[in-house]
C-alpha positions in Angstrom: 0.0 0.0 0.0 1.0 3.9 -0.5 2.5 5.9 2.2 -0.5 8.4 3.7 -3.1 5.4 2.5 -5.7 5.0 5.3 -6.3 2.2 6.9 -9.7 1.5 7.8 -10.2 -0.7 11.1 -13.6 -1.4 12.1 -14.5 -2.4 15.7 -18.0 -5.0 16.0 -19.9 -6.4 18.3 -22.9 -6.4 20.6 -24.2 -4.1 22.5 -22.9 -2.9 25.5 -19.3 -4.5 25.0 -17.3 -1.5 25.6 -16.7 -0.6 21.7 -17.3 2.7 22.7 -15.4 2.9 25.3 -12.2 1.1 23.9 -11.8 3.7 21.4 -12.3 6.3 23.4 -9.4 5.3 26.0 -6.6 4.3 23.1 -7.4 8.1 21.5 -7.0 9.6 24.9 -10.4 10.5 26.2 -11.7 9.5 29.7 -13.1 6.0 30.7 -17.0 6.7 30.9 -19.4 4.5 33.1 -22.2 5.5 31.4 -21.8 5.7 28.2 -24.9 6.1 24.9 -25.4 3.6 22.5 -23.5 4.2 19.2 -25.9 5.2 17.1 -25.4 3.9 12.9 -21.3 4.8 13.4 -18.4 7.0 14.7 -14.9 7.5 13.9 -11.3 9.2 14.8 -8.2 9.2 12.5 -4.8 8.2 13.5 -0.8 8.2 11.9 1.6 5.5 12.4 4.9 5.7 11.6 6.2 2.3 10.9 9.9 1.8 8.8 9.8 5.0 7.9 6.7 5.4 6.6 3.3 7.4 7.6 0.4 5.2 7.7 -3.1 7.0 8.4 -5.9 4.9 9.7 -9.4 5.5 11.0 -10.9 3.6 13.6 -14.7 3.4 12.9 -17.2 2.4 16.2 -20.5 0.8 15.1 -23.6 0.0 16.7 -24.3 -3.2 18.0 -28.4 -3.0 17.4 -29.8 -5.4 14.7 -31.5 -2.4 13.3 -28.2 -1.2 12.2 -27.0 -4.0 10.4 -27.4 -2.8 7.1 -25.2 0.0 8.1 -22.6 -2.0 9.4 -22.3 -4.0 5.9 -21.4 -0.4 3.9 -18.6 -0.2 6.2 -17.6 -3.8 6.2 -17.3 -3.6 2.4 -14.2 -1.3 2.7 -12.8 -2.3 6.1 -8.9 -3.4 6.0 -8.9 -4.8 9.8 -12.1 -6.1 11.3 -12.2 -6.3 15.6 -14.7 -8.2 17.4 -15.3 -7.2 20.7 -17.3 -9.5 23.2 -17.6 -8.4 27.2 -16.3 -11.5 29.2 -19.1 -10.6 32.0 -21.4 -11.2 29.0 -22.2 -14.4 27.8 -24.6 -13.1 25.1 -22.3 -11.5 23.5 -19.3 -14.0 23.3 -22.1 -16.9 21.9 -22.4 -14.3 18.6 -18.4 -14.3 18.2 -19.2 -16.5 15.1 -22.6 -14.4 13.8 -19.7 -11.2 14.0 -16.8 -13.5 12.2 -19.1 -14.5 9.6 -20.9 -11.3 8.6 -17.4 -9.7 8.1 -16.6 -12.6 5.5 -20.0 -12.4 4.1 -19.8 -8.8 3.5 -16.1 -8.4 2.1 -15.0 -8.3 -1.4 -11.6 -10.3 -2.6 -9.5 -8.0 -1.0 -6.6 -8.9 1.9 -8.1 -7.8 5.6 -7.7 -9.1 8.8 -10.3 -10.3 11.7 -8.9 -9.7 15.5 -10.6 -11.1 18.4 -10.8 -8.4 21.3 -12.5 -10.2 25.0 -13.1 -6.7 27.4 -13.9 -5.8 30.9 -11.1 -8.1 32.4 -11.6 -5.9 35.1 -14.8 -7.1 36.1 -13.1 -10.9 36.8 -15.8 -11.3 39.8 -18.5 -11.1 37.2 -16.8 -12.7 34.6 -19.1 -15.4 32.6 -16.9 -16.3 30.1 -13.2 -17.5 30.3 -10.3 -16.7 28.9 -9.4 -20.0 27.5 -12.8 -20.0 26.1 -12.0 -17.0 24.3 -8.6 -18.0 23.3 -10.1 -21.3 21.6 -12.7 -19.3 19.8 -9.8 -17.3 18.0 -7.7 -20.6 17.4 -10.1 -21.6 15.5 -11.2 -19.2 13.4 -6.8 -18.4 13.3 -7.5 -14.9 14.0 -5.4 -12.7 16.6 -6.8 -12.6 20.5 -6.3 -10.1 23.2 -7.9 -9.7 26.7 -8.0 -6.6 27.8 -10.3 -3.4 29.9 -11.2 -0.3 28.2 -10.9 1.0 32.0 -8.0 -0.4 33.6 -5.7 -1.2 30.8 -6.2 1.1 27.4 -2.1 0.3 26.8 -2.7 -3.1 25.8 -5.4 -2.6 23.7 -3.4 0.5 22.2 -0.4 -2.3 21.2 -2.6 -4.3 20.3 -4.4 -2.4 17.5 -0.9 -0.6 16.3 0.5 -4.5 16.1 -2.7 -4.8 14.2 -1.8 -2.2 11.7 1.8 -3.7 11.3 0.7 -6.6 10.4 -1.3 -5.6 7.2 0.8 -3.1 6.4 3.2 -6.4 6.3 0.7 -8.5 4.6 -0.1 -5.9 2.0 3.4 -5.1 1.2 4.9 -8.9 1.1 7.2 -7.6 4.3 8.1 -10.1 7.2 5.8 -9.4 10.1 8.0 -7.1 12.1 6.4 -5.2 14.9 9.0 -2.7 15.8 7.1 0.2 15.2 7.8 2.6 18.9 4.9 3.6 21.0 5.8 7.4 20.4 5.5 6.6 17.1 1.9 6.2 17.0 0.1 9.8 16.1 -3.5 10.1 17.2 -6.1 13.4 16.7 -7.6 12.9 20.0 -11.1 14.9 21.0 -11.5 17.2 24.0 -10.8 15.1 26.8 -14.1 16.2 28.3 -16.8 15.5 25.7 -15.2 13.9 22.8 -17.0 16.3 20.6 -14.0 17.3 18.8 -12.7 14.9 18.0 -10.9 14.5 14.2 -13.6 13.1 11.7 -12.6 10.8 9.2 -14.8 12.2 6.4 
């Protein structure tokens, strides 16, 4: 792919998962409680730097709702690295891991893209309904990247995770080995106001 290119990483899931949330933390903004239902989709832009290179990507946050399934397929279509995020104190929404999986295949064209496997609120262990090994088979199988992780009490991870992410299609794209050595202060992000999020950089 071209330097400056954006790469469009989508994050699905159920409702109530922490999408929302997840995004918010890894461009800066404050872990909310409380926060609204996504509502059709939302989305910040990033820059990597990786070998040298500047890499945008936008990180799109969908809604979870049935009714907004149509939606979701328009962004599928042109998505580069698909996310699906369950909540491990959420049975519900690990059991539609495979629905998730297999409406990303359903809806993508011939192109090369990657699905990750993202298990949230590992901070709510005393509530936790699903295990990690459970989690961890689920992403065996489908031989798709795994991380465990809480919007609230560990952003970092999920941050590495999604730049790793990045590498690797950039990788994939460009017939490089899969090389993550791209620095944490490497990683440029146009954060929103730390407050409300309203202004945050749009991708469009």
């Amino acid at each position: 792919m071209e330097e400056g290119e954006g790469i469009k990483v989508i994050l699905l899931g159920e409702v109530g998962v922490g999408k929302t949330n997840l995004i918010n933390v890894l461009f800066g903004m404050d872990f909310k409680e409380n926060v609204a239902s996504t509502s059709g989709a939302d989305c910040f832009e990033g820059e990597l730097k990786y070998q040298e290179k500047s890499y945008k990507y936008f990180l799109w946050d969908t809604a979870g709702q049935e009714i907004y399934r149509a939606i979701n397929k328009i962004f599928i279509r042109d998505a580069k690295i698909a996310i699906i995020v369950y909540a491990i104190d959420n049975q519900h929404s690990f059991e539609e891991v495979d629905f998730w999986i297999n409406y990303v295949k359903e809806n993508k064209g011939e192109d090369k893209y990657l699905i990750a496997l993202v298990a949230n609120k590992s901070d709510l262990y005393e509530k936790q309904m699903v295990m990690d090994e459970e989690g961890q088979e689920s992403a065996k199988k489908h031989g798709i990247d795994f991380l465990t992780t809480s919007a609230k009490t560990d952003a970092e991870s999920f941050r590495e995770f999604v730049n790793n992410l990045i590498i690797k299609y950039i990788n994939l794209t460009e017939g490089k080995e899969t090389n993550n050595d791209a620095k944490k202060d490497s990683i440029k992000i146009n954060k929103g106001d730390k407050n409300d999020g309203q202004n945050k950089k749009k991708c469009c």
